[in-house]
C-alpha positions in Angstrom: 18.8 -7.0 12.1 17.5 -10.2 10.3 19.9 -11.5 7.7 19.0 -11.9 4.4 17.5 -15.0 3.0 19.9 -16.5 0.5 19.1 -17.7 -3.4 19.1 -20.9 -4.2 21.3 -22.6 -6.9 18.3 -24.7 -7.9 14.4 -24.1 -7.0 13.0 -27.8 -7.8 14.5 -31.4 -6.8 13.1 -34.3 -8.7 12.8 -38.1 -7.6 12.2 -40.8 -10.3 9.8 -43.2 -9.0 9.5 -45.7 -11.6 10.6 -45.8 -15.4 8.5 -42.9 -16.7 6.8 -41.3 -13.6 9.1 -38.4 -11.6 8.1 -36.1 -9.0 8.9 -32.7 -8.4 9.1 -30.8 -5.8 9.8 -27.0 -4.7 12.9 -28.0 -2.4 13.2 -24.4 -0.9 9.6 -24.0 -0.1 7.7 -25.0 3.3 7.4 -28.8 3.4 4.1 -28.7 4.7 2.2 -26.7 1.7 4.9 -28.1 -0.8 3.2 -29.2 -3.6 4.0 -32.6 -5.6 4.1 -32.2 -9.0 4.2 -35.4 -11.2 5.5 -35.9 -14.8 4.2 -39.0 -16.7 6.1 -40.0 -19.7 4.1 -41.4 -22.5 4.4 -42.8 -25.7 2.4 -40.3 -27.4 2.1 -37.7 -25.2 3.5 -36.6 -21.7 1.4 -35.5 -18.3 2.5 -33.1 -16.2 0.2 -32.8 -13.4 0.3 -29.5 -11.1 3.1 -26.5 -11.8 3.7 -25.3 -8.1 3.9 -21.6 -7.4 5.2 -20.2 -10.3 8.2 -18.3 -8.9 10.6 -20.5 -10.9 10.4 -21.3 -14.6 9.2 -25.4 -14.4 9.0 -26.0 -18.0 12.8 -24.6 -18.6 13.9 -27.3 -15.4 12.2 -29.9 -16.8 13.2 -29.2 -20.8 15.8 -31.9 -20.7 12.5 -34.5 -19.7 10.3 -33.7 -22.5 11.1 -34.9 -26.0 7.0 -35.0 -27.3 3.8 -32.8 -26.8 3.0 -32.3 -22.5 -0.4 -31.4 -21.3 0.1 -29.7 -18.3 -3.0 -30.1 -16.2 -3.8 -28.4 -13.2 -5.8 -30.6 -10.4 -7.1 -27.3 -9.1 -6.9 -23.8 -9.0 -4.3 -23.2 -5.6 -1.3 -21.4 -6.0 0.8 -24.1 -5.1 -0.7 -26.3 -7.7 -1.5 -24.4 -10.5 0.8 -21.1 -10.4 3.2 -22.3 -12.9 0.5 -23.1 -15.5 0.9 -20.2 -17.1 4.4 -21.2 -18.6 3.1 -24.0 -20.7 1.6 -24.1 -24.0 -0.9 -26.8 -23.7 -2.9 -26.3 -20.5 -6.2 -27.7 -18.9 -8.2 -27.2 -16.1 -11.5 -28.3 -14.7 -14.7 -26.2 -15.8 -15.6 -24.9 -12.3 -12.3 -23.1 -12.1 -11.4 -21.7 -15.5 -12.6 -19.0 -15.6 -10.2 -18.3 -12.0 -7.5 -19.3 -14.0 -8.2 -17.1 -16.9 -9.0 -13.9 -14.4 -5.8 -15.0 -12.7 -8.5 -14.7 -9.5 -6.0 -14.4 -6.4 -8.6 -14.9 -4.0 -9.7 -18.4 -5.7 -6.0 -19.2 -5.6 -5.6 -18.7 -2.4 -3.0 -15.6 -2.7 -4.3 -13.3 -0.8 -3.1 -14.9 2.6 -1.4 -18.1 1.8 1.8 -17.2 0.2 3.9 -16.0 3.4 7.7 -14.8 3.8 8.7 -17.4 6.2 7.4 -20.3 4.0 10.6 -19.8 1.9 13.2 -21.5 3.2 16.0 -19.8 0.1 14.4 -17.1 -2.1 14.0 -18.5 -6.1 15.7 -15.2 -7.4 17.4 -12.0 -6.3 15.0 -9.4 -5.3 12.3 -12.1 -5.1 8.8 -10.4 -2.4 6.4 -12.3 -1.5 4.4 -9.4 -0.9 4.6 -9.4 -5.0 3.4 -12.8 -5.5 0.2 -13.1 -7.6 -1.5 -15.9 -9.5 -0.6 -15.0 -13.7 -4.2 -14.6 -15.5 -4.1 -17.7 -18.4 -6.5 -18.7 -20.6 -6.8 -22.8 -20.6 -6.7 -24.5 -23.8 -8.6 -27.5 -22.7 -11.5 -27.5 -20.2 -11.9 -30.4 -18.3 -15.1 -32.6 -17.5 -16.1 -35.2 -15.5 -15.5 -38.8 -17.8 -12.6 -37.2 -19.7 -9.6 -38.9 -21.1 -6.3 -38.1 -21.7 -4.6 -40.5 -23.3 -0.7 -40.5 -23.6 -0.6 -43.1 -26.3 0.5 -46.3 -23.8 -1.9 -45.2 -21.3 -5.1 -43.5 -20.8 -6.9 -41.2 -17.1 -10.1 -41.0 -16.7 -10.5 -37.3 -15.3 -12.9 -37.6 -12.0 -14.0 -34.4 -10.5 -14.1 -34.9 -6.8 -15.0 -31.4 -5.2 -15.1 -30.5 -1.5 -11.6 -29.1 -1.2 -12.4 -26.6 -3.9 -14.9 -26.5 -7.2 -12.8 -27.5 -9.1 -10.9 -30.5 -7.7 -10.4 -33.6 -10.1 -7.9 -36.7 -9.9 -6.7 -38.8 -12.7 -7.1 -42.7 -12.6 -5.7 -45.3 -14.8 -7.9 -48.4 -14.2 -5.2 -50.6 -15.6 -2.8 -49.7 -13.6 -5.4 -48.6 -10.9 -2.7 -45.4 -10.3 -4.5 -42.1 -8.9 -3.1 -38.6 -8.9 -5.4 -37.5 -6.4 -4.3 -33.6 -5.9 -5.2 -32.4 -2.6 -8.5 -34.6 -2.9 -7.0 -36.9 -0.6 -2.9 -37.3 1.1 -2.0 -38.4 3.8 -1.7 -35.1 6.5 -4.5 -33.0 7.8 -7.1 -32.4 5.3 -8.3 -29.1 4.6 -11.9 -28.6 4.2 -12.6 -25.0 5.5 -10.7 -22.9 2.6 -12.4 -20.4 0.5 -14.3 -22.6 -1.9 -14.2 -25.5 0.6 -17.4 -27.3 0.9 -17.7 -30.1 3.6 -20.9 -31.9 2.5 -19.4 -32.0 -0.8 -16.1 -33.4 0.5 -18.0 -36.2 2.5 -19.9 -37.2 -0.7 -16.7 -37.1 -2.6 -14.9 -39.6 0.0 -18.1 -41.8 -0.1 -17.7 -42.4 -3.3 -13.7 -42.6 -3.5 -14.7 -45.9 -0.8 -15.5 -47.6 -4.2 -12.2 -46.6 -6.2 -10.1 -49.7 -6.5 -6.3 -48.3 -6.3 -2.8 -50.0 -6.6 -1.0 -46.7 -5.6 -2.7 -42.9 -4.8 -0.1 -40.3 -5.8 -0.9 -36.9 -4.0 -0.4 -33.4 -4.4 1.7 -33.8 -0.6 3.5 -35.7 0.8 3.7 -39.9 0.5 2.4 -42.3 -1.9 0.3 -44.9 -0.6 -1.5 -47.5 -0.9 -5.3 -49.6 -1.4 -5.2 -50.3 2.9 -4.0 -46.1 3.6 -6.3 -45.0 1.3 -9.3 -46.9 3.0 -8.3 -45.9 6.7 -8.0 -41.9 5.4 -11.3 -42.4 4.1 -12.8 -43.8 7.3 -11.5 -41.6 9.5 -12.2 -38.4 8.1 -16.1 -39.4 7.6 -16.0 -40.6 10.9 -15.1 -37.5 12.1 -16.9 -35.2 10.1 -20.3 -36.9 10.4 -20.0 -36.6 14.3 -22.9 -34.7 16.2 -22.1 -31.7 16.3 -19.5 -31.1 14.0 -20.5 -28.8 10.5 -20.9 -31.3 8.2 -24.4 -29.3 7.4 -22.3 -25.7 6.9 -21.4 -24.4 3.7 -18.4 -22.2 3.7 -18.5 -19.1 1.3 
């Protein structure tokens, strides 16, 4: 008989990457689907950008971070992005997937077959079951757009919607600092483009015109940070291989 998996002491690990930017992570949960979550510090105002599953209360770990207002913003509607939204009083999401958010739509989210026993490593709580999991029905206070801006006082991103991995997909880009938190839009591991909600027309379209983005450093929603010269070869090679004869860069996935 199989052991028990034990509890961990502590769900989320955190990694300050410059002065006012940290990234969280879900330490106990399957490297390959674990999310990035990024806090911004502002002067005004702080970012938090994705929330991760939702199985551990985010805004209690990071309490000790926050000394103004946060906007937690979810870069689409995944579980492993925006199941902690829920938690936070100020939250926003693009328009294509509120109304997902609001319905708590596990089928949008990815739920219904994503979230699987032996992607946890430790369990977040006693008696934690996956077969329990679900994505918590919230109601976003703001609904993003295309053009947007969110402005944190010191510094200001543009919201771009960028679609293809789902509806809803945006990034945020600071043109001064040329910094883009880029979701699952684009990282660098294997791309996922045939999801429910995928679309890979759309995600060609989206990567033609990311070829024009200027960056100083992508941050992703996995894995690495990179930069200007990874971000250009990703590009490449994923058109390249999409727009190959033969390959179903004319199907649309339901």
């Amino acid at each position: 008989m199989e052991s028990p998996k034990p509890v961990c002491d502590q769900w989320f690990a955190t990694r300050q990457i410059q002065h006012d930017l940290y990234c969280i992570t879900e330490a106990h949960y399957w490297w390959w689907n674990r999310a990035n979550l990024w806090l911004i510090k502002g002067r005004d105002q702080d970012l938090l950008i994705d929330t991760g599953l939702g199985v551990a209360s985010l805004r209690q770990y990071i309490a000790n971070l926050i000394d103004k207002p946060l906007l937690a913003v979810a870069s689409h509607i995944h579980y492993d992005h925006a199941g902690g939204l829920h938690e936070f009083d100020h939250r926003a999401i693009h328009a294509h997937e509120a109304v997902a958010l609001a319905e708590g739509d596990n089928h949008a989210a990815l739920c219904d077959h994503g979230v699987l026993e032996e992607h946890f490593e430790q369990l977040p709580y006693p008696g934690f079951r996956v077969e329990q999991y679900s994505m918590k029905p919230t109601q976003p206070t703001q609904i993003l757009q295309a053009g947007d801006v969110i402005d944190l006082g010191n510094r200001a991103f543009e919201v771009m919607h960028l679609p293809g991995h789902s509806p809803g997909c945006i990034a945020l880009y600071d043109p001064k600092s040329r910094d883009l938190f880029s979701g699952d839009i684009v990282y660098d591991g294997d791309l996922l483009d045939e999801l429910y909600g995928s679309d890979i027309p759309t995600y060609i379209s989206t990567y033609e015109r990311l070829q024009h983005v200027k960056v100083e450093t992508v941050h992703p929603g996995h894995y690495r940070s990179f930069g200007q010269e990874r971000l250009d070869e990703i590009l490449a090679e994923y058109l390249a291989f999409r727009r190959q004869p033969g390959c179903p860069s004319e199907t649309k996935h339901p």
